[in-house]
HTML snippet that shows the backbone in 3Dmol.js (N, CA, C, O; Angstrom):
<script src="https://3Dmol.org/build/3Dmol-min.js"></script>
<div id="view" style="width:600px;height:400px;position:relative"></div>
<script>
const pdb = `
ATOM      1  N   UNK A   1     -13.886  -0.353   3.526  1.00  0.00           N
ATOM      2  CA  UNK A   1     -13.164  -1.548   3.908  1.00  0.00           C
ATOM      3  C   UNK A   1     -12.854  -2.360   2.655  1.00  0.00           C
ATOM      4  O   UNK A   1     -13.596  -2.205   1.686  1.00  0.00           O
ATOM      5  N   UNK A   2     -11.566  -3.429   2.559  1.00  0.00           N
ATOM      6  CA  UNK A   2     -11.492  -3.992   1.499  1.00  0.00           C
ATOM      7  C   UNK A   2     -12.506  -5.343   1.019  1.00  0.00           C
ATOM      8  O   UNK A   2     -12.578  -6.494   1.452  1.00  0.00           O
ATOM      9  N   UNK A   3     -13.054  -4.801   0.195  1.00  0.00           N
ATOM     10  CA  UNK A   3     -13.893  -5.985  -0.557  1.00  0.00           C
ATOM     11  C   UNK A   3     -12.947  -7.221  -0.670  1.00  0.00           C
ATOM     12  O   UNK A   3     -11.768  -7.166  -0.319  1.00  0.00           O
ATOM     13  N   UNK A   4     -13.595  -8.449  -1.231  1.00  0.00           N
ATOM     14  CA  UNK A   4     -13.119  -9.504  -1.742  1.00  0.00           C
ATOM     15  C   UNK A   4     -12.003  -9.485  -3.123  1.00  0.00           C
ATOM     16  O   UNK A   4     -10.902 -10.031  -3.204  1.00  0.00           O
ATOM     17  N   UNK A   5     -12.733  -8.649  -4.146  1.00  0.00           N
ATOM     18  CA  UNK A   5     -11.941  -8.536  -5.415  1.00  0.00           C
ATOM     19  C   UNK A   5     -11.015  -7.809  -4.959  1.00  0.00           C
ATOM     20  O   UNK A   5      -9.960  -8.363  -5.270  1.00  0.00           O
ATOM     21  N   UNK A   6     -10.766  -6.663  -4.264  1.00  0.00           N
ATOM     22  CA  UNK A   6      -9.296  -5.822  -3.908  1.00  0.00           C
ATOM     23  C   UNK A   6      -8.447  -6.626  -3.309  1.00  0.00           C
ATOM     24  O   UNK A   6      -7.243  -6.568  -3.559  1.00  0.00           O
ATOM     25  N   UNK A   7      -9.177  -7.833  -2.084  1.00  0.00           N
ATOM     26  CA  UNK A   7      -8.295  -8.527  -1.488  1.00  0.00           C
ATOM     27  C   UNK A   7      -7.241  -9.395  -2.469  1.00  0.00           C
ATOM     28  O   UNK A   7      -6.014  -9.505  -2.484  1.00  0.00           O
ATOM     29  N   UNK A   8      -8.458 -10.024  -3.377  1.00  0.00           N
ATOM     30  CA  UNK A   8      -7.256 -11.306  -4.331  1.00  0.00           C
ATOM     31  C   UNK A   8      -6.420 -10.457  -5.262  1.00  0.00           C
ATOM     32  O   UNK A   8      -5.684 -11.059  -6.044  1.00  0.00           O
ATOM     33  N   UNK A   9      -6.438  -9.130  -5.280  1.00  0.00           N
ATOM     34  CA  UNK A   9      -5.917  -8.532  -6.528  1.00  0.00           C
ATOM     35  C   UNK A   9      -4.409  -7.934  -5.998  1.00  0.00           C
ATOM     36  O   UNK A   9      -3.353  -7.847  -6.624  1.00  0.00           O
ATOM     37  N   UNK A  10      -4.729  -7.563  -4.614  1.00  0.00           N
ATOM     38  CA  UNK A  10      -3.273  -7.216  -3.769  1.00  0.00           C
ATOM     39  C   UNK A  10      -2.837  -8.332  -3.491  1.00  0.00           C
ATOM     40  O   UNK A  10      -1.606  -8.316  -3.529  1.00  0.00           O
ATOM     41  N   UNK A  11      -3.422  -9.720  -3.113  1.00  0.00           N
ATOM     42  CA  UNK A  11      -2.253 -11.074  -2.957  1.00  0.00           C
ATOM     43  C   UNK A  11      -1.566 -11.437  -4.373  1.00  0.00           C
ATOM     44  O   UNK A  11      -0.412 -11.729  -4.685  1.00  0.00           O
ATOM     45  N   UNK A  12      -3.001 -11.267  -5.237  1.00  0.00           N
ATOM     46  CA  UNK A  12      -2.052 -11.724  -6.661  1.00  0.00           C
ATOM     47  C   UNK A  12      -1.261 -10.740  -6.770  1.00  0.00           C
ATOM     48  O   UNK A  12      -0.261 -11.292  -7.232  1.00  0.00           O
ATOM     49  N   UNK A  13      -1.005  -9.618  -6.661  1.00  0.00           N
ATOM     50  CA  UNK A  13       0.570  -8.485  -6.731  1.00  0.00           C
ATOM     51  C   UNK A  13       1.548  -8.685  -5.381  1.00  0.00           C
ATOM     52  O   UNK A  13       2.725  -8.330  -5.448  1.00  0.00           O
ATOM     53  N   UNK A  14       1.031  -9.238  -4.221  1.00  0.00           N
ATOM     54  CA  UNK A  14       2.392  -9.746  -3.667  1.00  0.00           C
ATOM     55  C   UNK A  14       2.903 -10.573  -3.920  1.00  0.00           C
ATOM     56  O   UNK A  14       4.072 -10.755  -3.580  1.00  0.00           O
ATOM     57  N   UNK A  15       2.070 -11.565  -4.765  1.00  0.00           N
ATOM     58  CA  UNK A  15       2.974 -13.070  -4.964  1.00  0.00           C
ATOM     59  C   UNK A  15       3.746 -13.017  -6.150  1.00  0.00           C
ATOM     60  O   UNK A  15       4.877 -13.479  -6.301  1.00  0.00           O
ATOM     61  N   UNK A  16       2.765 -12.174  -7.316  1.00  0.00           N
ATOM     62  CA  UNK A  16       3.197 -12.339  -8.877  1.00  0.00           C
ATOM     63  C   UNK A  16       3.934 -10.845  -9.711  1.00  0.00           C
ATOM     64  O   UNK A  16       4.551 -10.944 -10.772  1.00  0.00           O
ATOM     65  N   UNK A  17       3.674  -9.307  -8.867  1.00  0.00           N
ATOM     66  CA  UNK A  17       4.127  -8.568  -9.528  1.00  0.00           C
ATOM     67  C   UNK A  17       5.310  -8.711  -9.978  1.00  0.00           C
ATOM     68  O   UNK A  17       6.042  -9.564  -9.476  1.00  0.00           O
ATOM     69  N   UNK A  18       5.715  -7.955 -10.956  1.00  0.00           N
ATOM     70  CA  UNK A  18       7.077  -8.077 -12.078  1.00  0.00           C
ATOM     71  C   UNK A  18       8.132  -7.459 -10.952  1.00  0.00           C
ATOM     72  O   UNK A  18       9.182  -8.099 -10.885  1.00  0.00           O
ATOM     73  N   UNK A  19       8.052  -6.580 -10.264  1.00  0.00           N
ATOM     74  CA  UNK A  19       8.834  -5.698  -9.774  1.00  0.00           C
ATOM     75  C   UNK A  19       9.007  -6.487  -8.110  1.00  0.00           C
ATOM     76  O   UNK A  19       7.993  -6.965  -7.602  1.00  0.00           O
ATOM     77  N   UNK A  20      10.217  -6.554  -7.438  1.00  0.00           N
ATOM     78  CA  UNK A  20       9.960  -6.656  -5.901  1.00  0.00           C
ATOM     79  C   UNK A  20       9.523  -5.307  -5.511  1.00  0.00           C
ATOM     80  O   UNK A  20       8.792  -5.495  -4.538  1.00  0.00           O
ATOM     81  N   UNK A  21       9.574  -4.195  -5.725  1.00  0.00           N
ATOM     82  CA  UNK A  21       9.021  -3.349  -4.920  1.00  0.00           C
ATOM     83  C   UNK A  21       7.567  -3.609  -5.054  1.00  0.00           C
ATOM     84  O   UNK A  21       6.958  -3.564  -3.984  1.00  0.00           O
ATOM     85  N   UNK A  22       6.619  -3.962  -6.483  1.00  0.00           N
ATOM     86  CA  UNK A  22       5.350  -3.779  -6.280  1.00  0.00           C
ATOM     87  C   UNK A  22       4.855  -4.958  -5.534  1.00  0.00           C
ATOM     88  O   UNK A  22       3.766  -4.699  -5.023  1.00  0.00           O
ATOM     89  N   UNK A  23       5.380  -6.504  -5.217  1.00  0.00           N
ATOM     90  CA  UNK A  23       4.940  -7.135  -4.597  1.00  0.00           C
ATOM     91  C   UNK A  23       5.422  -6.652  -3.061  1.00  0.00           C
ATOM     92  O   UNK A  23       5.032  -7.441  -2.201  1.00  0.00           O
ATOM     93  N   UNK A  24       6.029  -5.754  -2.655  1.00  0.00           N
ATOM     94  CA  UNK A  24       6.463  -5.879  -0.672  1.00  0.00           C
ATOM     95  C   UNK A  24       5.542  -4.681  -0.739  1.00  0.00           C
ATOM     96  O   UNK A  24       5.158  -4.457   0.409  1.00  0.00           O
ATOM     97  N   UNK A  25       4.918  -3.635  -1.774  1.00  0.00           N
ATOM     98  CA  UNK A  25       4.094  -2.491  -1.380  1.00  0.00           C
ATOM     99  C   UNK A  25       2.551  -3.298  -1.291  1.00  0.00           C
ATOM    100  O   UNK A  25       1.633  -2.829  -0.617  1.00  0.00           O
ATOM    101  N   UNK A  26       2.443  -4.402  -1.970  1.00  0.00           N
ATOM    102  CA  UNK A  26       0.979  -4.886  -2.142  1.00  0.00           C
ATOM    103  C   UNK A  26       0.945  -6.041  -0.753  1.00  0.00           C
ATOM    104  O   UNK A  26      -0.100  -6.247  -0.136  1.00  0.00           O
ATOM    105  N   UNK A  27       1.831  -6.502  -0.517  1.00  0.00           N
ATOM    106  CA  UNK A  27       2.162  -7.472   0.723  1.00  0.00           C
ATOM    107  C   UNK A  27       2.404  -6.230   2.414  1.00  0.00           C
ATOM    108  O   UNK A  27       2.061  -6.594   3.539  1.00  0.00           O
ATOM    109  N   UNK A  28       2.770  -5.436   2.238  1.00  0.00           N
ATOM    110  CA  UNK A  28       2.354  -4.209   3.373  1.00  0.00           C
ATOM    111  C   UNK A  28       1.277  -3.742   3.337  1.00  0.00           C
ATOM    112  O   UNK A  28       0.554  -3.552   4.315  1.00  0.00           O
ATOM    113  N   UNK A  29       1.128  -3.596   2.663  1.00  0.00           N
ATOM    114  CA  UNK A  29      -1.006  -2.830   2.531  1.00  0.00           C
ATOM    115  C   UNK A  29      -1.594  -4.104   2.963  1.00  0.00           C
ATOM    116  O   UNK A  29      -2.733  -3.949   3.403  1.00  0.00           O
ATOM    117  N   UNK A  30      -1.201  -5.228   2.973  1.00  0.00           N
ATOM    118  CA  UNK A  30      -2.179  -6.338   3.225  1.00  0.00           C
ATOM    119  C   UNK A  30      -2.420  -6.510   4.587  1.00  0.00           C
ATOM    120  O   UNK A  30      -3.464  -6.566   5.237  1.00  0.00           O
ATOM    121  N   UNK A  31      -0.637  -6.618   5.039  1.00  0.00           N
ATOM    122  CA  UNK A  31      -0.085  -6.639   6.319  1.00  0.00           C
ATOM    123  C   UNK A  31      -1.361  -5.437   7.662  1.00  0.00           C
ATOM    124  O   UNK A  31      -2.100  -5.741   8.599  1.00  0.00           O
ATOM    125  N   UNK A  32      -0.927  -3.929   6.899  1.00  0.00           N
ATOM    126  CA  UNK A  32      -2.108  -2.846   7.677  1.00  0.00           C
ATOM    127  C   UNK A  32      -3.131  -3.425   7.473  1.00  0.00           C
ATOM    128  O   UNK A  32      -3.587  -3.927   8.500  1.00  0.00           O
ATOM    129  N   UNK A  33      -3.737  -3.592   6.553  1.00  0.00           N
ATOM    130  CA  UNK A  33      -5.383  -4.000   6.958  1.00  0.00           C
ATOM    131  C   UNK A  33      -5.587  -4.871   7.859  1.00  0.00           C
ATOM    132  O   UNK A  33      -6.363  -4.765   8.808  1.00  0.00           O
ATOM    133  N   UNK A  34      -4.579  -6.181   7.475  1.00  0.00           N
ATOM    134  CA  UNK A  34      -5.188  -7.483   8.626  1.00  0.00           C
ATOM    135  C   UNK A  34      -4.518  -7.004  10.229  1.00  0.00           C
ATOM    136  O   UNK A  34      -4.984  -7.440  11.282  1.00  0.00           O
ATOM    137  N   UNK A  35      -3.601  -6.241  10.170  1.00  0.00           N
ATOM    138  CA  UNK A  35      -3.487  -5.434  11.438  1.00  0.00           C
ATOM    139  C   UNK A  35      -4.394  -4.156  12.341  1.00  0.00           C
ATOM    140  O   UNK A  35      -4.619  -4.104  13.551  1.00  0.00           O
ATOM    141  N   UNK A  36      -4.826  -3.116  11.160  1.00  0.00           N
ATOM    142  CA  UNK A  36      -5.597  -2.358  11.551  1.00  0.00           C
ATOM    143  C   UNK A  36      -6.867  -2.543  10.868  1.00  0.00           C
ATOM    144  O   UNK A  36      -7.710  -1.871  11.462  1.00  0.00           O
ATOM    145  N   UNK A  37      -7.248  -3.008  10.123  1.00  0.00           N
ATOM    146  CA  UNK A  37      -8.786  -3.163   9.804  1.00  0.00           C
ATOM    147  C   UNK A  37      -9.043  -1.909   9.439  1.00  0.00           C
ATOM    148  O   UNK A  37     -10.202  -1.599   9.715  1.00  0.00           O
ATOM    149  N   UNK A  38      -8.116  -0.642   8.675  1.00  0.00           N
ATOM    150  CA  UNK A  38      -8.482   0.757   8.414  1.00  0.00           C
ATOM    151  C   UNK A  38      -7.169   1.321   7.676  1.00  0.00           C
ATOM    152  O   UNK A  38      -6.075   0.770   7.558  1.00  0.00           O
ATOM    153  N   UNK A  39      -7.491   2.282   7.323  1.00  0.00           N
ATOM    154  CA  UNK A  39      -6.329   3.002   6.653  1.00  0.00           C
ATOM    155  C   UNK A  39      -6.032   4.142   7.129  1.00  0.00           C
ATOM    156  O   UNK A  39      -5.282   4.867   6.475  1.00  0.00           O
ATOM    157  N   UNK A  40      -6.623   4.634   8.556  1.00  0.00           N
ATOM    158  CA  UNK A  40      -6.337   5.463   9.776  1.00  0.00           C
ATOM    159  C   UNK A  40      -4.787   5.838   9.619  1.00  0.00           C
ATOM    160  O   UNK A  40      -4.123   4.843   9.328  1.00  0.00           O
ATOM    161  N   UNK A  41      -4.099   6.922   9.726  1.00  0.00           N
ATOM    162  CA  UNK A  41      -3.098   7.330  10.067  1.00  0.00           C
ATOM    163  C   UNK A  41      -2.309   6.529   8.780  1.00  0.00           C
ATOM    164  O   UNK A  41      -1.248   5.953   9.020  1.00  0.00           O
ATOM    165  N   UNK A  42      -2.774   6.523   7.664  1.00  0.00           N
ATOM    166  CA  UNK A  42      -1.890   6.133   6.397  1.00  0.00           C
ATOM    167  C   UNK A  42      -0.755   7.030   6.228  1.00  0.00           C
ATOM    168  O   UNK A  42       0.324   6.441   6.161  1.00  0.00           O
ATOM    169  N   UNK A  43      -0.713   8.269   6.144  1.00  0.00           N
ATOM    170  CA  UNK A  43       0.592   8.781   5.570  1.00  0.00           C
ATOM    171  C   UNK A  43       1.788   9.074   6.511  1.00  0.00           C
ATOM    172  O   UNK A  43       2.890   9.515   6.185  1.00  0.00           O
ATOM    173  N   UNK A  44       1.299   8.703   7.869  1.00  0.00           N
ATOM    174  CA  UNK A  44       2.488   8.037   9.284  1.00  0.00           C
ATOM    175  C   UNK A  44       2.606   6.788   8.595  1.00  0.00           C
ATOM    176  O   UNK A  44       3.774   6.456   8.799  1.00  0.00           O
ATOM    177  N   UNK A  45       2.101   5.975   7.949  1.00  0.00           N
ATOM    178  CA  UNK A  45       2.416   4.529   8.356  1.00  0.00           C
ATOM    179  C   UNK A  45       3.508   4.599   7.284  1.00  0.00           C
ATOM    180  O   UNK A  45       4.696   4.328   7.457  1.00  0.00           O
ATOM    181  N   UNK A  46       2.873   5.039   6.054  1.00  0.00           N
ATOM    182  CA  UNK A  46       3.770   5.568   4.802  1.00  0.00           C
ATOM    183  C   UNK A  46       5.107   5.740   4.930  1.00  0.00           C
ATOM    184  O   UNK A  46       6.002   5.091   4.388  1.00  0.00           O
ATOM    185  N   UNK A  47       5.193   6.687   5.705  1.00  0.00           N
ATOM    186  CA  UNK A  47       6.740   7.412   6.147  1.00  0.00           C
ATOM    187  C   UNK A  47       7.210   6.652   6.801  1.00  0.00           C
ATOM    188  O   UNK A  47       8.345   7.037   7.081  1.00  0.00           O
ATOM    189  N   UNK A  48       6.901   5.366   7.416  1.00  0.00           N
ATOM    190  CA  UNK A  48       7.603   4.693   8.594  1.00  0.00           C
ATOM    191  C   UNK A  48       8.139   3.704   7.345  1.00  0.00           C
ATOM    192  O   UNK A  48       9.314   3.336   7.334  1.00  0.00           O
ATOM    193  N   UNK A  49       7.425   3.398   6.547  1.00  0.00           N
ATOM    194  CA  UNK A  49       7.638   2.097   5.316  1.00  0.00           C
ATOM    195  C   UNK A  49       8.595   2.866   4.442  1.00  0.00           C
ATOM    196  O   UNK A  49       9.361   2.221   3.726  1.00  0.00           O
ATOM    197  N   UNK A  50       8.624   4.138   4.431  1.00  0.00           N
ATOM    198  CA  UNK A  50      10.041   4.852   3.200  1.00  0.00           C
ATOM    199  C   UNK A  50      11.015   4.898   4.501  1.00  0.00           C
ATOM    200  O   UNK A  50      11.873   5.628   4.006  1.00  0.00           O
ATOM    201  N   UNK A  51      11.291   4.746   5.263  1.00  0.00           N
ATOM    202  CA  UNK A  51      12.042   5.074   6.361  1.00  0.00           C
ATOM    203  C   UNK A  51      12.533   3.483   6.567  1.00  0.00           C
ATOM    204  O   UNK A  51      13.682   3.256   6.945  1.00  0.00           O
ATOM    205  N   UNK A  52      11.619   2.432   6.303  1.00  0.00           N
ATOM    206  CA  UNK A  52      12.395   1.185   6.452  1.00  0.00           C
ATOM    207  C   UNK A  52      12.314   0.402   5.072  1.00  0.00           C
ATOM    208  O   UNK A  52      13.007  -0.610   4.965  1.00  0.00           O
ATOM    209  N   UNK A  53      11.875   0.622   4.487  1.00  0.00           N
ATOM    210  CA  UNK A  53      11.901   0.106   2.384  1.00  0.00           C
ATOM    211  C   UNK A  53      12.576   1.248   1.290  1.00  0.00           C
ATOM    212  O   UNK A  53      13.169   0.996   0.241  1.00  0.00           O
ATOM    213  N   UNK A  54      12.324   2.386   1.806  1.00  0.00           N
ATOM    214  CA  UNK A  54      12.589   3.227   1.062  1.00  0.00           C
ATOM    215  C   UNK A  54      11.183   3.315   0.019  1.00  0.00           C
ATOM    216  O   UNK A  54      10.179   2.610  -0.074  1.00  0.00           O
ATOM    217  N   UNK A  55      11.823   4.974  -0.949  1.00  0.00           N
ATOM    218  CA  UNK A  55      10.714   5.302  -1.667  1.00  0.00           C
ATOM    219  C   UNK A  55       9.869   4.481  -2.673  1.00  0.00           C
ATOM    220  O   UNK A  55       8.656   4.542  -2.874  1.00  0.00           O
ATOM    221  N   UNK A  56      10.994   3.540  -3.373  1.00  0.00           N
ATOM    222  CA  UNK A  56      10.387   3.370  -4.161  1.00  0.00           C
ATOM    223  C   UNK A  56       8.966   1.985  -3.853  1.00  0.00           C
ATOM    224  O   UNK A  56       7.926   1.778  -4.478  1.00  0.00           O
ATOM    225  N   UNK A  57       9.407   1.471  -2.952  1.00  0.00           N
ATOM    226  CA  UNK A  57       8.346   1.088  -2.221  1.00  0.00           C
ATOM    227  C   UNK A  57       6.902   1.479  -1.870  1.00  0.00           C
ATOM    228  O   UNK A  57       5.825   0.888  -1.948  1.00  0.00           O
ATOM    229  N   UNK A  58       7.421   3.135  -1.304  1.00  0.00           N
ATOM    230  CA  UNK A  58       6.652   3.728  -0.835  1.00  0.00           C
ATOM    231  C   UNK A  58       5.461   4.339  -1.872  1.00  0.00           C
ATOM    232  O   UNK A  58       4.334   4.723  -1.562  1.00  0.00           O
ATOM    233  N   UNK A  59       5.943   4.308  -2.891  1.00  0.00           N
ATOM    234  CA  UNK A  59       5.230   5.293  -4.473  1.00  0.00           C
ATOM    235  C   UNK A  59       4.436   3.903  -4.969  1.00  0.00           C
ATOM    236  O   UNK A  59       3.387   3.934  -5.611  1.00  0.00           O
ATOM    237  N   UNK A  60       5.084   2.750  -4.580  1.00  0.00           N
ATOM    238  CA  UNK A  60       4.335   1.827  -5.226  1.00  0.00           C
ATOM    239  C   UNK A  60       3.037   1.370  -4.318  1.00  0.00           C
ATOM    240  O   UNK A  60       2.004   0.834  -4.721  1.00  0.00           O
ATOM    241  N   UNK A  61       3.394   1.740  -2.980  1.00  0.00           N
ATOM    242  CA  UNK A  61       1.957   1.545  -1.886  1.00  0.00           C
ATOM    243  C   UNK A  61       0.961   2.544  -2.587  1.00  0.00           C
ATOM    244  O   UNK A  61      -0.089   2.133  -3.078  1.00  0.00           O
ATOM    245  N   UNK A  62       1.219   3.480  -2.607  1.00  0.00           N
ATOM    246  CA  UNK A  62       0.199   5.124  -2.900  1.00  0.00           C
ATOM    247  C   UNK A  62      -0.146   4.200  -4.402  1.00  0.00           C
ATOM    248  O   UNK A  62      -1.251   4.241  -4.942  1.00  0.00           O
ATOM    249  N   UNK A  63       0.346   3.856  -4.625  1.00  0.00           N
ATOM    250  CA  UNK A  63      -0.379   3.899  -6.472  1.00  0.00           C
ATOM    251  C   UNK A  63      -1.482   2.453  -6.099  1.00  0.00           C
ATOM    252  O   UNK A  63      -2.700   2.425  -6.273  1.00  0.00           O
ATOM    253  N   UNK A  64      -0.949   1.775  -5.765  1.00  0.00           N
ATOM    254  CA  UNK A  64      -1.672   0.250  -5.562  1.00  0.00           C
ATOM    255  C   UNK A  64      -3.155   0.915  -4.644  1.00  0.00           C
ATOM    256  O   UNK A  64      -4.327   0.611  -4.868  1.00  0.00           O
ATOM    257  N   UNK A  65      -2.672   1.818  -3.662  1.00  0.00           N
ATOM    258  CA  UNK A  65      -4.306   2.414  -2.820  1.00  0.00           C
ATOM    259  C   UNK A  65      -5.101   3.079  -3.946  1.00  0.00           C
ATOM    260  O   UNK A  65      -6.219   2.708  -4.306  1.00  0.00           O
ATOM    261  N   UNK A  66      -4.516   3.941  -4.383  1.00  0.00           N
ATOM    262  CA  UNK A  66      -5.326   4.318  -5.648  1.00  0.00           C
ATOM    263  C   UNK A  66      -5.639   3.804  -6.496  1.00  0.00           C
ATOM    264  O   UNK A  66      -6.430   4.463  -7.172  1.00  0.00           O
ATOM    265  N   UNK A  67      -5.399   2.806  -6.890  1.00  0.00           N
ATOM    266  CA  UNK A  67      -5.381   1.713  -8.191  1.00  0.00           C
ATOM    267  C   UNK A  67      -6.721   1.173  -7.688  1.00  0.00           C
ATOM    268  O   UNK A  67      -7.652   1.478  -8.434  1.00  0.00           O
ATOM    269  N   UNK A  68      -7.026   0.523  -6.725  1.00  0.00           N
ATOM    270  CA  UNK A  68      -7.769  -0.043  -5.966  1.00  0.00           C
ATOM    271  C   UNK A  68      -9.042   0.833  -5.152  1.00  0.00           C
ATOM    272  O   UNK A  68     -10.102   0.469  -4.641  1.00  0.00           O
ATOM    273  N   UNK A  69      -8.511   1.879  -5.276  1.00  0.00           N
ATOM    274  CA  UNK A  69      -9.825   2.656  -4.530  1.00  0.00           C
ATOM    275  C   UNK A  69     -10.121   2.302  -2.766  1.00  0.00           C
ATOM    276  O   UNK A  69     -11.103   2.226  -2.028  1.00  0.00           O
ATOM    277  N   UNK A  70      -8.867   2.176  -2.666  1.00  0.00           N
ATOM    278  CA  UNK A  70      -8.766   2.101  -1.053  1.00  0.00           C
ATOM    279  C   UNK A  70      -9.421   3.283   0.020  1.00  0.00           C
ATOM    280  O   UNK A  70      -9.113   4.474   0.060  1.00  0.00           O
ATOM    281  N   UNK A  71     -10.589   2.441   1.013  1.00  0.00           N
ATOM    282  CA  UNK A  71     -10.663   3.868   1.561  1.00  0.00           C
ATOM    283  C   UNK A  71      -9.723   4.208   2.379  1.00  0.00           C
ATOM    284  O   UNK A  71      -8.732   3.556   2.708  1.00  0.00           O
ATOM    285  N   UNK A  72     -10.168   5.612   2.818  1.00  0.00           N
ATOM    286  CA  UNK A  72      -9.214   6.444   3.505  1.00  0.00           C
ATOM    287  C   UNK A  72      -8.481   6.803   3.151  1.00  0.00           C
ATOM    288  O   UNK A  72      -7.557   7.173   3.875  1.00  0.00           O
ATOM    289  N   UNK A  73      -8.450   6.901   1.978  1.00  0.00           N
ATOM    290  CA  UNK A  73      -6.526   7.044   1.159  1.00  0.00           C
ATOM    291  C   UNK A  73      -6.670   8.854   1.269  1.00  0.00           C
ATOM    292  O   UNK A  73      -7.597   9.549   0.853  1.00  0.00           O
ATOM    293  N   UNK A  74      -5.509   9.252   1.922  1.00  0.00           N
ATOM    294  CA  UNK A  74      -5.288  11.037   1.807  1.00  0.00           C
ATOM    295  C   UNK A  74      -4.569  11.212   1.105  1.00  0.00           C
ATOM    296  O   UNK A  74      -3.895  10.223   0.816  1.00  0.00           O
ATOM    297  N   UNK A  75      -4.254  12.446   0.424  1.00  0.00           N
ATOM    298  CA  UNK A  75      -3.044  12.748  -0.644  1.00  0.00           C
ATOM    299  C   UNK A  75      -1.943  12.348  -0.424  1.00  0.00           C
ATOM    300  O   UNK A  75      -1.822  12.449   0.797  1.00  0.00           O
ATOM    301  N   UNK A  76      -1.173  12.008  -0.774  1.00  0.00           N
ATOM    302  CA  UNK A  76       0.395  12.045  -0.984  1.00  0.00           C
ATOM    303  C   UNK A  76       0.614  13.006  -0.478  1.00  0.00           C
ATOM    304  O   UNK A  76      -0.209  13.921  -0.482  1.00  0.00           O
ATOM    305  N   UNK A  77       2.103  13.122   0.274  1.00  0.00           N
ATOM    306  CA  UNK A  77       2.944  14.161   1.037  1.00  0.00           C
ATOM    307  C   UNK A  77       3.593  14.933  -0.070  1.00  0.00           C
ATOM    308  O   UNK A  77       4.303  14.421  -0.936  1.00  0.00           O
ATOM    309  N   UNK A  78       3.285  16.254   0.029  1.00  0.00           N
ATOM    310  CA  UNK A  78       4.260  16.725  -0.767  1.00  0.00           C
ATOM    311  C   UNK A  78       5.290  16.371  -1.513  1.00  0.00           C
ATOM    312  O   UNK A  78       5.386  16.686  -2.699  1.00  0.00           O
ATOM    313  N   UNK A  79       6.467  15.430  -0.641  1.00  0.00           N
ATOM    314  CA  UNK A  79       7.645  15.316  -1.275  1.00  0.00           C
ATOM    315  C   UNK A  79       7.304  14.214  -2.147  1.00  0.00           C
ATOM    316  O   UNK A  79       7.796  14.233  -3.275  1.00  0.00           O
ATOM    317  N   UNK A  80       6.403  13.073  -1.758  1.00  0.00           N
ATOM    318  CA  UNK A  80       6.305  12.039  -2.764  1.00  0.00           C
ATOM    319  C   UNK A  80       5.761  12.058  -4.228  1.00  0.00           C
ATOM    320  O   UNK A  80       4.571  11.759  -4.133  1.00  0.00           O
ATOM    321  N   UNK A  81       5.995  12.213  -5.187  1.00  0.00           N
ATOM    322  CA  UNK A  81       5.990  12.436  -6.624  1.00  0.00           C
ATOM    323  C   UNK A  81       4.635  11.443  -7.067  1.00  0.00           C
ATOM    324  O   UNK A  81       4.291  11.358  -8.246  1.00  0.00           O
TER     325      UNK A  81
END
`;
const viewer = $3Dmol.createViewer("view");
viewer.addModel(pdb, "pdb");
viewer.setStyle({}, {cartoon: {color: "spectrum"}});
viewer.zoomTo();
viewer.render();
</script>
């Protein structure tokens, strides 16, 4: 589950990252947790977020879970780089 330090570290990247994609990928990961309380069925939720943000969005969610050591995180889908 997300600790305290992961929490302020994904608000400080939705509010302050350089990029809009890395703040709407760190502001959606926030969004799932306070919705699901899990990272259950991540690489459906994934595909639904490249399907309505597109990829580059989507590459920036996967890196921010890994960056962070998110649990539940499963591999990347094939196609995502």
């Amino acid at each position: 589950m997300l600790n305290d330090n992961v929490a302020v570290a994904l608000i400080q990247e939705a509010l302050q990252a350089p990029s809009r994609s890395r703040r709407v990928a760190a502001g959606l990961i926030l969004d799932m947790i306070r919705a699901k309380r899990s990272f259950d069925n991540l690489v459906q939720e994934l595909e639904r977020v490249r399907a309505d943000e597109g990829l580059v969005v989507t590459l920036q969610m996967h890196r921010l879970v890994r960056e962070h050591h998110l649990e539940g995180l499963p591999d990347a889908p094939a196609h995502l780089p």
